[in-house]
C-alpha positions as CSV (number, residue, x, y, z in Angstrom):
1,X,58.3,60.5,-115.9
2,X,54.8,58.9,-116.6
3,X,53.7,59.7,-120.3
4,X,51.2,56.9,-120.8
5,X,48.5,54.7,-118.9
6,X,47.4,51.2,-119.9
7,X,43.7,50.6,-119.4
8,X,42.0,47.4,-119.3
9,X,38.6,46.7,-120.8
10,X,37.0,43.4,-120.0
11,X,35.7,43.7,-116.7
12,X,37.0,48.0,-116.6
13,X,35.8,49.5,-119.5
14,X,33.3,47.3,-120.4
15,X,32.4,45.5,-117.0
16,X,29.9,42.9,-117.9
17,X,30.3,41.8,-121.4
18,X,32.3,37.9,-120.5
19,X,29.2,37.7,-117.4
20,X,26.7,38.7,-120.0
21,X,27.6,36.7,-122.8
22,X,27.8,33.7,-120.4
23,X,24.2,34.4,-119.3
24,X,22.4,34.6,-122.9
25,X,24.3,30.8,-123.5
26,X,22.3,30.0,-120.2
27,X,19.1,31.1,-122.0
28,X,20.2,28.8,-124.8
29,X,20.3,25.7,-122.5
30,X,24.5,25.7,-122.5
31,X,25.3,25.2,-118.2
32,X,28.0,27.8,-116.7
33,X,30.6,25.5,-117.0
34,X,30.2,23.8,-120.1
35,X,30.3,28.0,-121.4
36,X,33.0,28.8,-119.1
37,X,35.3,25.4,-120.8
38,X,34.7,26.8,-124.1
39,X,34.8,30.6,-123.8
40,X,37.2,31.4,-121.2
41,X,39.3,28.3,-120.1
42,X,39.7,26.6,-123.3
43,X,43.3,26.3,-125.5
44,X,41.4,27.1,-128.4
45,X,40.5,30.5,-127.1
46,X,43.7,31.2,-124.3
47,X,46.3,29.5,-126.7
48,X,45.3,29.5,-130.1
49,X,42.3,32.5,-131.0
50,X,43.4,35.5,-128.9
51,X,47.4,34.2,-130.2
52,X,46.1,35.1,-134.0
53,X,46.5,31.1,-134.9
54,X,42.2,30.9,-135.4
55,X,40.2,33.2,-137.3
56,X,36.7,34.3,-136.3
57,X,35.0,31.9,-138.3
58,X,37.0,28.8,-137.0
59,X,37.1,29.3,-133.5
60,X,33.1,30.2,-133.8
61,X,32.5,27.4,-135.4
62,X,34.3,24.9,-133.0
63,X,32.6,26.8,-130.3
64,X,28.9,25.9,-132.3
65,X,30.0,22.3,-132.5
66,X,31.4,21.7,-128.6
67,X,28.4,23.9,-127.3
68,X,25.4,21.6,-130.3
69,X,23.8,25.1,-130.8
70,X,21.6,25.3,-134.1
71,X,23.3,28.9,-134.5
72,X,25.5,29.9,-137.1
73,X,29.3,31.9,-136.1
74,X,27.8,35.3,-137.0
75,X,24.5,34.8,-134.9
76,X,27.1,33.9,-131.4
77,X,29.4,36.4,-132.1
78,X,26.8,38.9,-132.3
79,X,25.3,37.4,-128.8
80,X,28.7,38.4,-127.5
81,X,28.9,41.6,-128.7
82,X,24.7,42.3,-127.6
83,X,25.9,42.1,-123.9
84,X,28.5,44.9,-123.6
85,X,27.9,48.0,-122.3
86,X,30.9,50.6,-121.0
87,X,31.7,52.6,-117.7
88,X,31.2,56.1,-118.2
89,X,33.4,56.5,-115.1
90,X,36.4,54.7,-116.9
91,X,36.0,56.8,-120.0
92,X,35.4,60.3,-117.8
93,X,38.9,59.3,-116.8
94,X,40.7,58.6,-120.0
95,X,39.4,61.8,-121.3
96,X,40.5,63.7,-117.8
97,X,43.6,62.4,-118.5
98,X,44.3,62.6,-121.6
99,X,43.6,66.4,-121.1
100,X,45.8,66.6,-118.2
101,X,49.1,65.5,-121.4
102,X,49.2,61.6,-121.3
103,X,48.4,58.9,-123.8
104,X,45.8,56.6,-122.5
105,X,46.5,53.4,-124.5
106,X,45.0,49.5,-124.4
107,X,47.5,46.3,-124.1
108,X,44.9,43.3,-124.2
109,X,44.8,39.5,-124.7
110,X,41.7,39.5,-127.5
111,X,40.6,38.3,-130.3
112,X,39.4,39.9,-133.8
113,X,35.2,39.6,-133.3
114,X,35.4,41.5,-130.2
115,X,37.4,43.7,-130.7
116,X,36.2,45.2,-134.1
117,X,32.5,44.5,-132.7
118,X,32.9,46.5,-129.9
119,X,34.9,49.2,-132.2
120,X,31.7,49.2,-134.3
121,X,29.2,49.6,-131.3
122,X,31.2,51.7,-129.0
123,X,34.1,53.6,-131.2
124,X,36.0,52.5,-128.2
125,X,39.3,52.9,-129.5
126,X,38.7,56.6,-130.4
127,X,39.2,57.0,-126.9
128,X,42.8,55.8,-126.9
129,X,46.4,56.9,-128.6
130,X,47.6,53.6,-129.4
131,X,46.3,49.8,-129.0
132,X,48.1,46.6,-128.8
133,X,46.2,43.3,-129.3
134,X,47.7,39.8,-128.7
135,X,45.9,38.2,-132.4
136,X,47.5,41.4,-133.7
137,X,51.1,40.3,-132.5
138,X,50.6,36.2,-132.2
139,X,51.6,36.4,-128.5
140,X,49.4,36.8,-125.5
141,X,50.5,38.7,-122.0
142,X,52.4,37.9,-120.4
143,X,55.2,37.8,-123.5
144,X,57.1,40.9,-123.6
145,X,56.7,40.7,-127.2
146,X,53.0,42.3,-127.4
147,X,54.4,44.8,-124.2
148,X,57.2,45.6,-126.3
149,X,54.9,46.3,-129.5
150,X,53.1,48.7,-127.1
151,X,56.1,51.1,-126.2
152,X,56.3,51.4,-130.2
153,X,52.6,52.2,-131.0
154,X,52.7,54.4,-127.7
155,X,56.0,56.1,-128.7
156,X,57.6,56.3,-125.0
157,X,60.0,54.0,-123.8
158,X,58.9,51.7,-121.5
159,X,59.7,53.3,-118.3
160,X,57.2,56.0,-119.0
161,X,54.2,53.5,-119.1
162,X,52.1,52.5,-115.9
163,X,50.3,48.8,-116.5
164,X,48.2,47.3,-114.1
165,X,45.9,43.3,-114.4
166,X,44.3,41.8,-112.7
167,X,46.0,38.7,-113.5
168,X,49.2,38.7,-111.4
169,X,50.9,36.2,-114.1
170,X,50.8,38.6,-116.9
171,X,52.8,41.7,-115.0
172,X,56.6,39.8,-116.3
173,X,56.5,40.8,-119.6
174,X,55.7,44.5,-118.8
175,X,57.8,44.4,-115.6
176,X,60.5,42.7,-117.7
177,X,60.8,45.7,-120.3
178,X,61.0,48.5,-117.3
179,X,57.4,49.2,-117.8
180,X,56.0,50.4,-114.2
181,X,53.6,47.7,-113.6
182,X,51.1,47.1,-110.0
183,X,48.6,44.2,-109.4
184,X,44.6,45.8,-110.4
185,X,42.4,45.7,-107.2
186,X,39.6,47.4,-108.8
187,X,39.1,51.2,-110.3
188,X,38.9,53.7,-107.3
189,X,42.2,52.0,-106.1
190,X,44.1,52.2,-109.4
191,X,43.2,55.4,-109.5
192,X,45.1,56.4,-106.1
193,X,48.2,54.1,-107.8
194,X,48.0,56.5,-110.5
195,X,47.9,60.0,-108.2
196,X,50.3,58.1,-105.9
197,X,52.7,58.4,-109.3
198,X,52.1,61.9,-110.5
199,X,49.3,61.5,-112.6
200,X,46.9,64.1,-113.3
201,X,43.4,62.5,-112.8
């Protein structure tokens, strides 16, 4: 029986932000790739900041220095955070289901400035029962150590959780644990997976 349903929020709840963010460090003379290196392919962020083994401060800082901005940490974190904005679709359905008896809950590779950031703009997590996040745990998806963590904050074994990325790489963990897991192909489809299982959306 399905008791609890993993959202995702870069690019589902909050669709733009990583787009965004990517754009304003265009405005500040940093090319595409020389952002995309830094923010989204590099081991400092994939390996060692979203793993809990930088702080804010560091990996900011290391970002300044790679990117030669005259900005502080605090001044590109808040650059990142400036560009978010949510679906109202994606929370009309936590809240439909949520009503309808299951836990809507968040299992996400992050990192610390975004998260609470995003907390402070949005109240976000007031929309879920439990969160997991990889800095939280020191292990990124697809270890079944932060999918295992989840079960416990969700309080339901791991067959009763649906998970769904985009990434195909980081459904083992999940699938590993018993956790029902598909491949995310975009919202209106994931919500027919869900139906398809029982769930009240």
């Amino acid at each position: 029986m399905i008791l609890a349903i993993t959202f995702d929020l870069d690019g589902v709840y909050f669709p733009n932000g990583k787009g965004n963010f990517i754009k304003a460090l265009g405005g500040l003379g940093i090319p595409e790739d020389e952002a995309k290196r830094v923010f989204l392919k590099s081991d400092q962020m994939n390996k060692l900041y979203k793993c809990g083994k930088m702080s804010d401060e560091e990996y900011w800082a290391w970002a300044v220095g790679e990117w030669k901005l005259d900005k502080t940490p605090q001044e590109l974190m808040g650059l990142l955070i400036a560009g978010y904005d949510v679906n109202e679709n994606v929370i009309q359905t936590i809240k439909t289901i949520r009503a309808n008896g299951f836990k809507a809950v968040v299992c996400s590779n992050n990192f610390p400035a975004r998260v609470n950031g995003l907390q402070d703009r949005f109240r976000f997590l007031d929309n879920f029962d439990a969160s997991v996040f990889s800095y939280e745990v020191g292990e990124c998806k697809p270890s079944e150590v932060i999918f295992s963590e989840l079960t416990k904050r969700a309080g339901v074994s791991a067959e009763s959780i649906v998970f769904a990325d985009d990434n195909p790489d980081n459904l083992s963990g999940a699938k590993n644990l018993g956790i029902i897991t598909f491949l995310y192909e975009g919202f209106d489809k994931f919500i027919e997976q869900l139906k398809g299982l029982g769930v009240g959306v």
